[in-house]
Biopython code that builds the backbone (N, CA, C, O; Angstrom):
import numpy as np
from Bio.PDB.StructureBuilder import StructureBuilder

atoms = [
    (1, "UNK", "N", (0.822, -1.191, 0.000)),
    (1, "UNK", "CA", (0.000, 0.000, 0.000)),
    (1, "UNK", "C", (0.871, 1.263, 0.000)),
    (1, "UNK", "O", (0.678, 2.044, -0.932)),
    (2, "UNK", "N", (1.787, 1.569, 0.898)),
    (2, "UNK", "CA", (2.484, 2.165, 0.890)),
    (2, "UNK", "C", (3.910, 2.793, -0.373)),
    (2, "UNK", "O", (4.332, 3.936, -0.549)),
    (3, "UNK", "N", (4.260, 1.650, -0.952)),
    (3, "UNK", "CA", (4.734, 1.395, -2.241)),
    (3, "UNK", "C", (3.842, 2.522, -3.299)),
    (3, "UNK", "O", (4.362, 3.564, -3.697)),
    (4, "UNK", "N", (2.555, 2.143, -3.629)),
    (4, "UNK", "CA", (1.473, 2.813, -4.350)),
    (4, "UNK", "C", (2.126, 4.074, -4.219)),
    (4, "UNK", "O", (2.911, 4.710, -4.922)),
    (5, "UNK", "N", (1.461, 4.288, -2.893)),
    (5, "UNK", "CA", (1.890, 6.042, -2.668)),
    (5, "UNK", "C", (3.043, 6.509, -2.809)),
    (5, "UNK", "O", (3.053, 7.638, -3.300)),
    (6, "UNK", "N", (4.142, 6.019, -2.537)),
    (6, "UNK", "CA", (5.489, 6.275, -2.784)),
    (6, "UNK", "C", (6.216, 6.667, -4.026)),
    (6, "UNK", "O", (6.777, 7.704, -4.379)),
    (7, "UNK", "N", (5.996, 5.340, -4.650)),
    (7, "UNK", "CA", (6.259, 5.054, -6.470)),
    (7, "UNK", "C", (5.871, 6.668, -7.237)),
    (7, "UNK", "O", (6.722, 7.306, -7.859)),
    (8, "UNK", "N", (4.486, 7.123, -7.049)),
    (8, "UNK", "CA", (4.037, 8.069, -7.835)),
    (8, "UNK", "C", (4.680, 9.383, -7.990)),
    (8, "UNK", "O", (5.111, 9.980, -8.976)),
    (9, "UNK", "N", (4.580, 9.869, -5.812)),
    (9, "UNK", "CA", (5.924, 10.797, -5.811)),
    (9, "UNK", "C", (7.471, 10.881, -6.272)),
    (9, "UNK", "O", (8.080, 11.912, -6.557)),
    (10, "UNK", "N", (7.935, 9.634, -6.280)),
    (10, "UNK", "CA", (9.327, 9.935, -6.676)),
    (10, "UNK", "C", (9.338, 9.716, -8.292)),
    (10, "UNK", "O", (10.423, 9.837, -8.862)),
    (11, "UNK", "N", (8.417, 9.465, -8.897)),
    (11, "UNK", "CA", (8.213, 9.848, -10.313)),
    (11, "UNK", "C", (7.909, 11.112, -10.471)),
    (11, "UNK", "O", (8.354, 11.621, -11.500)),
    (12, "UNK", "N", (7.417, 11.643, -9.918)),
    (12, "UNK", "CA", (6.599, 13.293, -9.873)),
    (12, "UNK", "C", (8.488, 13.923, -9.418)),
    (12, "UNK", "O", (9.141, 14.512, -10.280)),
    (13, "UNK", "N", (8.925, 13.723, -8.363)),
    (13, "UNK", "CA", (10.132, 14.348, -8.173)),
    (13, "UNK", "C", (11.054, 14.490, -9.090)),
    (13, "UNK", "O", (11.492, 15.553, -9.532)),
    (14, "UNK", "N", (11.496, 12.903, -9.521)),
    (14, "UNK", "CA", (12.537, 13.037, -10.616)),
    (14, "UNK", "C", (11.999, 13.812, -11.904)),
    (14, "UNK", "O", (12.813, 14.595, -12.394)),
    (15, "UNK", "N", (10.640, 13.708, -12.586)),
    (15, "UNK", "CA", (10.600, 14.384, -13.435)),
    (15, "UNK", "C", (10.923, 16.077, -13.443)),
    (15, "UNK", "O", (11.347, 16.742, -14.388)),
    (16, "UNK", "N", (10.560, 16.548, -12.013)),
    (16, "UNK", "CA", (10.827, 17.976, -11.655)),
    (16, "UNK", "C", (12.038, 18.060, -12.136)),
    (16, "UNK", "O", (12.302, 18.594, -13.214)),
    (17, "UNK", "N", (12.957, 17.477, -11.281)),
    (17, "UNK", "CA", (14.388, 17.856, -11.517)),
    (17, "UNK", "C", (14.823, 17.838, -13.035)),
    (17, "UNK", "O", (15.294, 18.768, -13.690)),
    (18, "UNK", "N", (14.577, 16.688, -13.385)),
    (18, "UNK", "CA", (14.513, 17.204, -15.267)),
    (18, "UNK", "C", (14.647, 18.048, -15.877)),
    (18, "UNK", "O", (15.545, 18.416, -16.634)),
    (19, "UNK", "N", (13.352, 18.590, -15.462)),
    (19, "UNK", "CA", (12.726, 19.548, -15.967)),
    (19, "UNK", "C", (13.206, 21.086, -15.750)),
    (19, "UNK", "O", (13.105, 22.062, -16.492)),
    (20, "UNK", "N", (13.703, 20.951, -14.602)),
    (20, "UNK", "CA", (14.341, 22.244, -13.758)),
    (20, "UNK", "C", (15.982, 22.134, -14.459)),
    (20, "UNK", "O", (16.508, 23.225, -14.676)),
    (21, "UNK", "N", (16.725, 20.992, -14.785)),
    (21, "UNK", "CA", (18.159, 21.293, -15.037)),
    (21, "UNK", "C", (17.758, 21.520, -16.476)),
    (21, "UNK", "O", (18.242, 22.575, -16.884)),
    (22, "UNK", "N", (17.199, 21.029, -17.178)),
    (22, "UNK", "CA", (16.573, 21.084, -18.520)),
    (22, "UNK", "C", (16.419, 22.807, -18.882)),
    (22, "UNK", "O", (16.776, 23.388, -19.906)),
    (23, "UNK", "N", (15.903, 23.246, -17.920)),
    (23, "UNK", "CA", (15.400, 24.929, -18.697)),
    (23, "UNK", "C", (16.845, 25.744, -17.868)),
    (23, "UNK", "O", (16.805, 26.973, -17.912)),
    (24, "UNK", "N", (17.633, 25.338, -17.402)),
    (24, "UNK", "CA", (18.947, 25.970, -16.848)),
    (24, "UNK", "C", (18.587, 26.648, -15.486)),
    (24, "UNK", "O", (19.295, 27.588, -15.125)),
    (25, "UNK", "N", (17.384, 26.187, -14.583)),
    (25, "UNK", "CA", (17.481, 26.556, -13.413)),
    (25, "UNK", "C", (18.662, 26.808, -12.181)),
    (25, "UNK", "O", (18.901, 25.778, -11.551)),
    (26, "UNK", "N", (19.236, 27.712, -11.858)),
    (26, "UNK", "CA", (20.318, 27.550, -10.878)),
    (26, "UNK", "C", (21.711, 27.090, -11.732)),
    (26, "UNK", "O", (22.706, 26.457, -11.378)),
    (27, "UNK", "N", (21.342, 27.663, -12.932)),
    (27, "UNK", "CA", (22.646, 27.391, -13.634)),
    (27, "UNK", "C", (23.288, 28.874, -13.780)),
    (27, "UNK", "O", (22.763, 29.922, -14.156)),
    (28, "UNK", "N", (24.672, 28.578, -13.327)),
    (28, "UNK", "CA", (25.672, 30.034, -13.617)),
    (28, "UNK", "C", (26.148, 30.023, -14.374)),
    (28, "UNK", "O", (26.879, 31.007, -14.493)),
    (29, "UNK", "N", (26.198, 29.032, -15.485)),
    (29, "UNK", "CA", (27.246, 29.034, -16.746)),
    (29, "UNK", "C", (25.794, 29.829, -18.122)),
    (29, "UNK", "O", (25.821, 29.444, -19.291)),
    (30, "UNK", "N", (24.884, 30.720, -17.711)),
    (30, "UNK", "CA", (24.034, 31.096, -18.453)),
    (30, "UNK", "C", (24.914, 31.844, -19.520)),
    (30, "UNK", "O", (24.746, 31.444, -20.672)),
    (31, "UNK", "N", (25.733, 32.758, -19.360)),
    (31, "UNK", "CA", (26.520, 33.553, -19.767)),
    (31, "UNK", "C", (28.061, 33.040, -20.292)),
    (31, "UNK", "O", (28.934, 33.510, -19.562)),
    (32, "UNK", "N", (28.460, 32.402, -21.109)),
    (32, "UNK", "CA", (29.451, 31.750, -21.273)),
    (32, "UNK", "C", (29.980, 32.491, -22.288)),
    (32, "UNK", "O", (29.198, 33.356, -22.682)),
    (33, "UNK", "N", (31.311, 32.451, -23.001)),
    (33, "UNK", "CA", (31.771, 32.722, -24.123)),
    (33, "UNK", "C", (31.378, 31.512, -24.888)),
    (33, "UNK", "O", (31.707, 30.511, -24.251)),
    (34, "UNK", "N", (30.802, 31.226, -26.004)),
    (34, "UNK", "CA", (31.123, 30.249, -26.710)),
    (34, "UNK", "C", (32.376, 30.045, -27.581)),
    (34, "UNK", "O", (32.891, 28.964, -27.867)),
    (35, "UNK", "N", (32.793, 31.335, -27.970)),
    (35, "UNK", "CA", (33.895, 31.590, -29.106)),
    (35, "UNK", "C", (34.715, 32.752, -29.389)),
    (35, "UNK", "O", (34.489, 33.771, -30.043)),
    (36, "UNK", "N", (35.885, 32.282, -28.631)),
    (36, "UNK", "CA", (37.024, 33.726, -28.719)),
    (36, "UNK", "C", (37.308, 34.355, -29.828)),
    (36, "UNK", "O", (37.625, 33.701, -30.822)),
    (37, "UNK", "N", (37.246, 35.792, -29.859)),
    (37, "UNK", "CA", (37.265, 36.549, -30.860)),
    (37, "UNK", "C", (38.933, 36.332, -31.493)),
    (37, "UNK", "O", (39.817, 36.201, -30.646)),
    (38, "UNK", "N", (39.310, 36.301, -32.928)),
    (38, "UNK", "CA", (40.598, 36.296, -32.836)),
    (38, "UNK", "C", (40.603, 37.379, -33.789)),
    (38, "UNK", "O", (41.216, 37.110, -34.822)),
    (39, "UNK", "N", (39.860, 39.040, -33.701)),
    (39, "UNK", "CA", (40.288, 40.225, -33.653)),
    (39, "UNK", "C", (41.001, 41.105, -32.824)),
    (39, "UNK", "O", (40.629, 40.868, -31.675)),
    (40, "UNK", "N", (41.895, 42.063, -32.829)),
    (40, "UNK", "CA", (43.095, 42.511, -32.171)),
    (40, "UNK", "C", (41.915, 43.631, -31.147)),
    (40, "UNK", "O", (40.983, 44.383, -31.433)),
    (41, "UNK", "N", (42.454, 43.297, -30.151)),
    (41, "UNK", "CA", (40.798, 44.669, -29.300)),
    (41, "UNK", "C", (41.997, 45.452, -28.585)),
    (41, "UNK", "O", (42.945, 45.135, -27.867)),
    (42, "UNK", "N", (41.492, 46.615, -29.131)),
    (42, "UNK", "CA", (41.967, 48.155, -28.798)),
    (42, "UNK", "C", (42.264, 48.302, -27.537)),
    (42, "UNK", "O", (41.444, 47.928, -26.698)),
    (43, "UNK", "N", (43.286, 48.780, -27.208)),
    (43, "UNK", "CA", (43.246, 49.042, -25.621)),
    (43, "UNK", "C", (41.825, 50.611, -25.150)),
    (43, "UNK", "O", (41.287, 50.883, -24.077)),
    (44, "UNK", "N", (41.709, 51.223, -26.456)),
    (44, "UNK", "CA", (40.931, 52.427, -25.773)),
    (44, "UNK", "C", (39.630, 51.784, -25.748)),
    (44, "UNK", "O", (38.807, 52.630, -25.399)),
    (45, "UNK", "N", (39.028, 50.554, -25.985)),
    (45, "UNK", "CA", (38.107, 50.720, -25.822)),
    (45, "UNK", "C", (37.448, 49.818, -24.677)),
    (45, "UNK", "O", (36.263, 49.487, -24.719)),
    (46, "UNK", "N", (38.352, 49.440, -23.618)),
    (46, "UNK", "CA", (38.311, 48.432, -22.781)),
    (46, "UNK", "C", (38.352, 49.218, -21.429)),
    (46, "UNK", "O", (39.238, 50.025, -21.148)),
    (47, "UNK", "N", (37.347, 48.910, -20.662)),
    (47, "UNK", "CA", (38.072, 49.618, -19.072)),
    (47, "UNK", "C", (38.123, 48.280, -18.014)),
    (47, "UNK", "O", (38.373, 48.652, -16.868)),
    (48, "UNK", "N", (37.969, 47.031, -18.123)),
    (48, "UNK", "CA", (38.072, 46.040, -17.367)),
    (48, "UNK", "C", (38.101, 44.704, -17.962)),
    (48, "UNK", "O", (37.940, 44.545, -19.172)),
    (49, "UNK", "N", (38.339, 43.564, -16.998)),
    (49, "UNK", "CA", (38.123, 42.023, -17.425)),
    (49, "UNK", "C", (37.854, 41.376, -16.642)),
    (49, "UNK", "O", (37.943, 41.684, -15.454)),
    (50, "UNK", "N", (37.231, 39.716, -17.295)),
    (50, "UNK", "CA", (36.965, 38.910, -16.108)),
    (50, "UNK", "C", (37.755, 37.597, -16.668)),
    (50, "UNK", "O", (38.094, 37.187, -17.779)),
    (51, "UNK", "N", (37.859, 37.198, -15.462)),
    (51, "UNK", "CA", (38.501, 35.299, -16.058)),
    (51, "UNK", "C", (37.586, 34.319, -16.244)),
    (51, "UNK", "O", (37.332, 33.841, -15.139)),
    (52, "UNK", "N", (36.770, 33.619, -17.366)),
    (52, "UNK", "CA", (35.990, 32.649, -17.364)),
    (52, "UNK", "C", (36.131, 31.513, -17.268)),
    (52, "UNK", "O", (36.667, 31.930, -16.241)),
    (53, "UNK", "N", (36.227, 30.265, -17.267)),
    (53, "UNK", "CA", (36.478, 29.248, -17.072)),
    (53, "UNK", "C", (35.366, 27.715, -16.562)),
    (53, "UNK", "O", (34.140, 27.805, -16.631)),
    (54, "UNK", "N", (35.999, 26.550, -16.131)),
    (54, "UNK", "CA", (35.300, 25.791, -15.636)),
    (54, "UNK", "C", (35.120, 25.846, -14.157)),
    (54, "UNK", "O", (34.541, 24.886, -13.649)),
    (55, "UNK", "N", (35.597, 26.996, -13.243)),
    (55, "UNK", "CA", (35.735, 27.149, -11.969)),
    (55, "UNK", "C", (34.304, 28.525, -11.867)),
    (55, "UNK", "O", (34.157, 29.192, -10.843)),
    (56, "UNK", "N", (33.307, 28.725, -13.257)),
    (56, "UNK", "CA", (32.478, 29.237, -13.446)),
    (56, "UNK", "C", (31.511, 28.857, -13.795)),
    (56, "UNK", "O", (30.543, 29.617, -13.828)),
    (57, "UNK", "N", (31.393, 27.315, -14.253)),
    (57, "UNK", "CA", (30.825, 27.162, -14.889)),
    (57, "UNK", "C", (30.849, 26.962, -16.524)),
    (57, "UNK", "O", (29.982, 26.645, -17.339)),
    (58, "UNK", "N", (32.077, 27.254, -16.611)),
    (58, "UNK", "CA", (31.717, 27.762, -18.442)),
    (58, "UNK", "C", (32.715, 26.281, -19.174)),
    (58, "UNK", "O", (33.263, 25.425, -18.480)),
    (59, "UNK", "N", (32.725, 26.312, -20.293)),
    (59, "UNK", "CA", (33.474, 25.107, -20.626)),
    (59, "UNK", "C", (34.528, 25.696, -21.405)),
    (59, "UNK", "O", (35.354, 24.854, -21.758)),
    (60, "UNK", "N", (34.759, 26.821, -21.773)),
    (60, "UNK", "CA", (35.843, 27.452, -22.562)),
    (60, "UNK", "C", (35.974, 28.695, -21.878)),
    (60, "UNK", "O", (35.147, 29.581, -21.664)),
    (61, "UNK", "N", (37.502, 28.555, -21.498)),
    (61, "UNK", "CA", (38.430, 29.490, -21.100)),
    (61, "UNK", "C", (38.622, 30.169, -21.770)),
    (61, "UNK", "O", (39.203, 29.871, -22.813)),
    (62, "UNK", "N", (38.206, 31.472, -21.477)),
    (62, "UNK", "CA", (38.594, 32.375, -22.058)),
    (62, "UNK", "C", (38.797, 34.176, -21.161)),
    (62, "UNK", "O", (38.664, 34.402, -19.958)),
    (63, "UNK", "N", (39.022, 34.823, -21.882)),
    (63, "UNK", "CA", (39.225, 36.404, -21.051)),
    (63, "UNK", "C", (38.065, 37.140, -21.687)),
    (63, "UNK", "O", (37.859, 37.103, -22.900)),
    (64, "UNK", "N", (37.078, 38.020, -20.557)),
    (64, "UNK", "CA", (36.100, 38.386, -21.152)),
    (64, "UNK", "C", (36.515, 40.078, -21.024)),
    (64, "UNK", "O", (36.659, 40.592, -19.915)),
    (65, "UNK", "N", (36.643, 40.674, -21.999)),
    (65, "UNK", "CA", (37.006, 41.886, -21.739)),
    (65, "UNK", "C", (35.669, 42.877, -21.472)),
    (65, "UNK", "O", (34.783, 42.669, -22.301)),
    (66, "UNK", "N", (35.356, 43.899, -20.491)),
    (66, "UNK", "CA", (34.060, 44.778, -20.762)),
    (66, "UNK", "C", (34.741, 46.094, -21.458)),
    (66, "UNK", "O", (35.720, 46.695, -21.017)),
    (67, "UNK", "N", (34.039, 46.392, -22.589)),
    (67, "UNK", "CA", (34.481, 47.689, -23.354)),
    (67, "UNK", "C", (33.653, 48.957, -22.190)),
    (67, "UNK", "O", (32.726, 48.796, -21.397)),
    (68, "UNK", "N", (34.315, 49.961, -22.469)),
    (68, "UNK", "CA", (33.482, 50.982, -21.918)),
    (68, "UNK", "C", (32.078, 51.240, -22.243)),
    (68, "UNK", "O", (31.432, 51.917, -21.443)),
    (69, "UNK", "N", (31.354, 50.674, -23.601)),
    (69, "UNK", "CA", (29.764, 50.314, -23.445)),
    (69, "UNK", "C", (29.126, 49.132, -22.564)),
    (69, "UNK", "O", (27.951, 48.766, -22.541)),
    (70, "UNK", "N", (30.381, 48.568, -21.745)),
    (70, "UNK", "CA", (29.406, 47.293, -21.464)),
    (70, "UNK", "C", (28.631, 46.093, -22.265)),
    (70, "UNK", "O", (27.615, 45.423, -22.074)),
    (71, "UNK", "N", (29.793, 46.190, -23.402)),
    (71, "UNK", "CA", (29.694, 45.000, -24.304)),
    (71, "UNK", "C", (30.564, 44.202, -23.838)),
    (71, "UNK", "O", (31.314, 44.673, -22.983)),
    (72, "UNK", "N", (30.755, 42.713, -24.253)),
    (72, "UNK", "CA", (31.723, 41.870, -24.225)),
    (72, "UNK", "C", (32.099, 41.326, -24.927)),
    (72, "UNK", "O", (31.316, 40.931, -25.792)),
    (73, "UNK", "N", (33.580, 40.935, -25.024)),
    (73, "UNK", "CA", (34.193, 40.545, -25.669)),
    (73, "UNK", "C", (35.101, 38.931, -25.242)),
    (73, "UNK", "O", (35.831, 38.583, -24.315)),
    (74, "UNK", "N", (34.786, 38.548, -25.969)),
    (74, "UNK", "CA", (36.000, 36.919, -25.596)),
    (74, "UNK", "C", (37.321, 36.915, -25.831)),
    (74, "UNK", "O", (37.555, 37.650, -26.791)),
    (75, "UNK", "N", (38.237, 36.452, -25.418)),
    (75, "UNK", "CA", (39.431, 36.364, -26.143)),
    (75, "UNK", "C", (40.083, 35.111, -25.612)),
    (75, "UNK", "O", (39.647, 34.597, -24.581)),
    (76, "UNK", "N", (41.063, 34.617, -26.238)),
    (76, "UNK", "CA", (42.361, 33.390, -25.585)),
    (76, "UNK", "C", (42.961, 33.907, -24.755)),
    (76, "UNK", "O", (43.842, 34.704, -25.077)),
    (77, "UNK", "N", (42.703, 33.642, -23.460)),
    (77, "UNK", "CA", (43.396, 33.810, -22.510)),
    (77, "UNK", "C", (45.105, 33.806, -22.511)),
    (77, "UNK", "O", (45.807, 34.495, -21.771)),
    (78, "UNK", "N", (45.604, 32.792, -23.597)),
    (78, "UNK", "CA", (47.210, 31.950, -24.162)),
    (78, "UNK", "C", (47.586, 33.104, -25.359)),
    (78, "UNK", "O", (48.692, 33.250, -25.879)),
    (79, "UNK", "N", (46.621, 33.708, -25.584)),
    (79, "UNK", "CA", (46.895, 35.165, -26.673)),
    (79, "UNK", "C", (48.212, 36.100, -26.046)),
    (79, "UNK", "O", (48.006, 36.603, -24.942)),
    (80, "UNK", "N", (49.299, 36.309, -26.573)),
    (80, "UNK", "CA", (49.974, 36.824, -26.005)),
    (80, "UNK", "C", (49.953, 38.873, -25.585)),
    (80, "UNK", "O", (50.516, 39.526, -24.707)),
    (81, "UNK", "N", (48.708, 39.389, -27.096)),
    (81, "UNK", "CA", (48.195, 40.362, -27.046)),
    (81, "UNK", "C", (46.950, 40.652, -25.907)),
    (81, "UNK", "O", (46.553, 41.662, -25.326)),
    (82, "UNK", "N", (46.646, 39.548, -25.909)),
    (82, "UNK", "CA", (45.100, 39.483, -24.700)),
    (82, "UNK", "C", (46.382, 39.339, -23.473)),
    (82, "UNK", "O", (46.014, 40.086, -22.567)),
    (83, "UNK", "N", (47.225, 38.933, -23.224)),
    (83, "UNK", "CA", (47.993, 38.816, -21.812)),
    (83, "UNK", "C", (48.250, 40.218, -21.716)),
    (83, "UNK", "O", (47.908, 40.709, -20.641)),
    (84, "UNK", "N", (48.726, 40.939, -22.491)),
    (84, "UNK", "CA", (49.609, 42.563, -22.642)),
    (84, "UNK", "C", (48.447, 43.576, -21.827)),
    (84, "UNK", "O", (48.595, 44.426, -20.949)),
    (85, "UNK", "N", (47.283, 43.082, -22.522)),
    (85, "UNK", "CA", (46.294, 44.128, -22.663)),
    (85, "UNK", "C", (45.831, 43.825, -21.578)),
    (85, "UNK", "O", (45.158, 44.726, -21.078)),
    (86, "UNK", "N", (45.939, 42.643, -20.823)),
    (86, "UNK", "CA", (45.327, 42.649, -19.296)),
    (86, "UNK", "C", (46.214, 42.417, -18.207)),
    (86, "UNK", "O", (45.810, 41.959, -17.138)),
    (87, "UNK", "N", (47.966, 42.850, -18.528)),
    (87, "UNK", "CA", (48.878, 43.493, -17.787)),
    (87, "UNK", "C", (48.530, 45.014, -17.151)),
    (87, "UNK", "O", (48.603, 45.493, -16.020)),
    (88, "UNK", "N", (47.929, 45.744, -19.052)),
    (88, "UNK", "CA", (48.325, 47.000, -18.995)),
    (88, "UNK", "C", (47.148, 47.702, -17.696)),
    (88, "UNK", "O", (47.190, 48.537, -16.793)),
    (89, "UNK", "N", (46.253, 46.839, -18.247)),
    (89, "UNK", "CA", (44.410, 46.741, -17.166)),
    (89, "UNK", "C", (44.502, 47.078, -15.568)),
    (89, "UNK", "O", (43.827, 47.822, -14.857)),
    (90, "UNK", "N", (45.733, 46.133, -15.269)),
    (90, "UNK", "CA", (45.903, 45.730, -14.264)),
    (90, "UNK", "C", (46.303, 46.826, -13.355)),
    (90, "UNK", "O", (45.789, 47.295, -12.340)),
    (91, "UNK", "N", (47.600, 47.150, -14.167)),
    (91, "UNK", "CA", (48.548, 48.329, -14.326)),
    (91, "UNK", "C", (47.602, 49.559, -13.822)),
    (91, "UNK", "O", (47.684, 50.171, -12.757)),
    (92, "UNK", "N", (46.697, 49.742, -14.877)),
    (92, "UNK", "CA", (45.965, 50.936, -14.402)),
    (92, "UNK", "C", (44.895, 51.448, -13.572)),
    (92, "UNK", "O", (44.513, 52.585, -13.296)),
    (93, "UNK", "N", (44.348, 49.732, -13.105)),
    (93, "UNK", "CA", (44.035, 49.654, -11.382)),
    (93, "UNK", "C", (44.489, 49.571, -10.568)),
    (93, "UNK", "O", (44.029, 49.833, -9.456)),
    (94, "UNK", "N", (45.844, 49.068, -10.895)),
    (94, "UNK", "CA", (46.920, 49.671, -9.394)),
    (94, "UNK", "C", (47.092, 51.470, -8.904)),
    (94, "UNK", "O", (46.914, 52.045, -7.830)),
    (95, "UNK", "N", (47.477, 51.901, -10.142)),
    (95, "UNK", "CA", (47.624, 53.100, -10.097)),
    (95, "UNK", "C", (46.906, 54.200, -9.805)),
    (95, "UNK", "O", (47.246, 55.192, -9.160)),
    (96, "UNK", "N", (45.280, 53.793, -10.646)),
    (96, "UNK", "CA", (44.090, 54.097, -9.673)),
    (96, "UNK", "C", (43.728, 54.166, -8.609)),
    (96, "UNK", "O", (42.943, 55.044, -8.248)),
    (97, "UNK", "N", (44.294, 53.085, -7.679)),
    (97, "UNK", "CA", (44.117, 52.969, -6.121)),
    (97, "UNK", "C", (45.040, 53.660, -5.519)),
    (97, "UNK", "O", (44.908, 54.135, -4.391)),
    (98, "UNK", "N", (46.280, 53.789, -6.401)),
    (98, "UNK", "CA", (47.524, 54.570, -5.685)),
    (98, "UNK", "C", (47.025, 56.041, -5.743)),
    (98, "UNK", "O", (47.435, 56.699, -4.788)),
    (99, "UNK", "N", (46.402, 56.587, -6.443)),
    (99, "UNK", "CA", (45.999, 57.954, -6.698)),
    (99, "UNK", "C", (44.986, 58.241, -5.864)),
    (99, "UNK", "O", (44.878, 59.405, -5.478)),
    (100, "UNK", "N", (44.071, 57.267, -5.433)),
    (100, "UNK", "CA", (43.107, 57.550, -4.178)),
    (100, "UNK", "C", (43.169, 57.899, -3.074)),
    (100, "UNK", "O", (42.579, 58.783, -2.452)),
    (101, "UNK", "N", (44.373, 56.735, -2.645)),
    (101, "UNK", "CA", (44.781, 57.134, -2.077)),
    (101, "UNK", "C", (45.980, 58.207, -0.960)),
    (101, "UNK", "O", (46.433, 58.203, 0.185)),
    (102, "UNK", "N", (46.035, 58.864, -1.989)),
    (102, "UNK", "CA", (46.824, 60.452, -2.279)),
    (102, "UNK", "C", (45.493, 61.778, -1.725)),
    (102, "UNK", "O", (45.447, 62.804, -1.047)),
    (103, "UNK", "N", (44.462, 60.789, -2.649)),
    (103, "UNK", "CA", (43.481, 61.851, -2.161)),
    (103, "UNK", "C", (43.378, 62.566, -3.793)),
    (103, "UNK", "O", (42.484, 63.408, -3.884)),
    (104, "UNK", "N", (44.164, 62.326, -5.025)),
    (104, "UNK", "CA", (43.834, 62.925, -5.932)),
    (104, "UNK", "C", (42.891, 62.197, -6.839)),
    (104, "UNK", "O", (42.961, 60.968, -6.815)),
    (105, "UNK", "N", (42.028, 62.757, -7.626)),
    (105, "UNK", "CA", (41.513, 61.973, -8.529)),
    (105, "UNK", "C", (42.436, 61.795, -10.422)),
    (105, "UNK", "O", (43.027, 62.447, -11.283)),
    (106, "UNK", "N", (42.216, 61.183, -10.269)),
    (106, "UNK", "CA", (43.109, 60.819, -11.899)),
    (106, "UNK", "C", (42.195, 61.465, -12.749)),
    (106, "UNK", "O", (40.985, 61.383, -12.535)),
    (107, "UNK", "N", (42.864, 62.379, -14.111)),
    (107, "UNK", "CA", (42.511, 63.616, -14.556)),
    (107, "UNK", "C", (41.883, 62.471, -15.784)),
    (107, "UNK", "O", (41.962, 61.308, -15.388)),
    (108, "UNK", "N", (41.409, 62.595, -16.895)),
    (108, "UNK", "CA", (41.230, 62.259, -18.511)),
    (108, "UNK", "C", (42.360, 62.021, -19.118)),
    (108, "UNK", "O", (43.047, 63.042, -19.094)),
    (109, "UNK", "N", (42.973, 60.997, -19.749)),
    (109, "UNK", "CA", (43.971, 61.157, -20.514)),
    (109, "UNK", "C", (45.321, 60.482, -19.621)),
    (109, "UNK", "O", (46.080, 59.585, -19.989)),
    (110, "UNK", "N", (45.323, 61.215, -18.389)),
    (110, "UNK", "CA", (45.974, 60.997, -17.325)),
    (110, "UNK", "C", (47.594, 61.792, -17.364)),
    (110, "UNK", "O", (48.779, 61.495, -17.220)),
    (111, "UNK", "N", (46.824, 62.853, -17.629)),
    (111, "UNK", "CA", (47.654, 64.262, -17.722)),
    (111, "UNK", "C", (47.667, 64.804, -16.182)),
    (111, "UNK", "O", (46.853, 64.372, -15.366)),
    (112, "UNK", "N", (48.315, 65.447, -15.962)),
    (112, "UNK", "CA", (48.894, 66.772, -14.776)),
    (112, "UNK", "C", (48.165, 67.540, -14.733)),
    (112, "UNK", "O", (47.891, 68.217, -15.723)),
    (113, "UNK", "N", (47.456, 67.740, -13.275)),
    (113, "UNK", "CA", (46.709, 69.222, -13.564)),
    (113, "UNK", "C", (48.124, 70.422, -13.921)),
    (113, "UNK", "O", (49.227, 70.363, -13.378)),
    (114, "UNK", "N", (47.725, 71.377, -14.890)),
    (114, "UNK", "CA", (48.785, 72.471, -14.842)),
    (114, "UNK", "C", (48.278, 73.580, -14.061)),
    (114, "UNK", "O", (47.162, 74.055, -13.849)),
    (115, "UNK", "N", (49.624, 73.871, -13.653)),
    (115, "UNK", "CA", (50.092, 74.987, -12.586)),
    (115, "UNK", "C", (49.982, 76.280, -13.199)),
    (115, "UNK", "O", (50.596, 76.719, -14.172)),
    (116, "UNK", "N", (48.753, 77.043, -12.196)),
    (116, "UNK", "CA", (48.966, 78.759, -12.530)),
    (116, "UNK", "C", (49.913, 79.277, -12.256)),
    (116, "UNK", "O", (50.398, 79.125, -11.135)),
    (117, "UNK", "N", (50.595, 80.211, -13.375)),
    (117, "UNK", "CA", (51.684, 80.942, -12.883)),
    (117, "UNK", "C", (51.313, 81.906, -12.184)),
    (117, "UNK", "O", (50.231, 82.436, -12.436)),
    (118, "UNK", "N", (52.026, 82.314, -11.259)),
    (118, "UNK", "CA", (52.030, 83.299, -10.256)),
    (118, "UNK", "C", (52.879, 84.837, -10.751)),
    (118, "UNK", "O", (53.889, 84.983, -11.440)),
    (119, "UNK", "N", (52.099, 85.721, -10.159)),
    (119, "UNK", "CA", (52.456, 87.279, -11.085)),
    (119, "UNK", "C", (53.205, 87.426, -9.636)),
    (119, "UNK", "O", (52.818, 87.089, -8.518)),
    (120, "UNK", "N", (55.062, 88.387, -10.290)),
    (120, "UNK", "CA", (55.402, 88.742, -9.491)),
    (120, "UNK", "C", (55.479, 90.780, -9.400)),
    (120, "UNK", "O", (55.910, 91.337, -8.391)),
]
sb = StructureBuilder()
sb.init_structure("model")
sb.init_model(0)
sb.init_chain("A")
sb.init_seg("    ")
for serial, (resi, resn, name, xyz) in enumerate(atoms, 1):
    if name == "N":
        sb.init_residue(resn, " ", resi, " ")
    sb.init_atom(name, np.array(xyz, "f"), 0.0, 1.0, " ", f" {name:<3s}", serial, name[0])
structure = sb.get_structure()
């Protein structure tokens, strides 16, 4: 008797789960690269990156660059131009934080404020 009742629910369960990994419920790999770009990407038009991988979810490694629209971009991580360009990245979030903490803000361009001359 008990069987009866049993049998039905864990048919009703497993089909859930199915059904739930099936439509990508609780899945983080929604967002993946499928396919690294192998165009040369500008350093001006990049202000950050992320590392993708299987420690994300994703099945291809790759470097996701965000352009300053908040587009993305893929690249080969083993790219020796994609390594440069997310040295230089790096580079200019260090320096960013070093300037904060100065108390100055980093100008456009990343020019000098210039100095008024003084009338004697």
């Amino acid at each position: 008797m008990a069987l009866r009742l049993l049998l039905p629910l864990l048919l009703l369960l497993a089909a859930t789960l199915l059904i739930a990994q099936a439509q990508g419920i609780g899945s983080s790999a929604s967002d993946c690269c499928l396919k690294n770009s192998q165009n040369a990407i500008p350093r001006s038009l990049v202000k950050s990156y992320i590392l993708q991988g299987s420690e994300s979810g994703c099945l291809l490694r790759s470097v996701v660059f965000i352009t300053k629209k908040n587009k993305k971009i893929c690249a080969s991580p083993t790219d020796p131009a994609v390594q440069k360009l997310m040295q230089h990245l790096d580079k200019k979030v260090k320096n960013d934080k070093k300037d904060k903490k100065k108390g100055q803000s980093p100008r456009p361009g990343g020019r000098p404020k210039r100095q008024k001359r003084q009338r004697v």
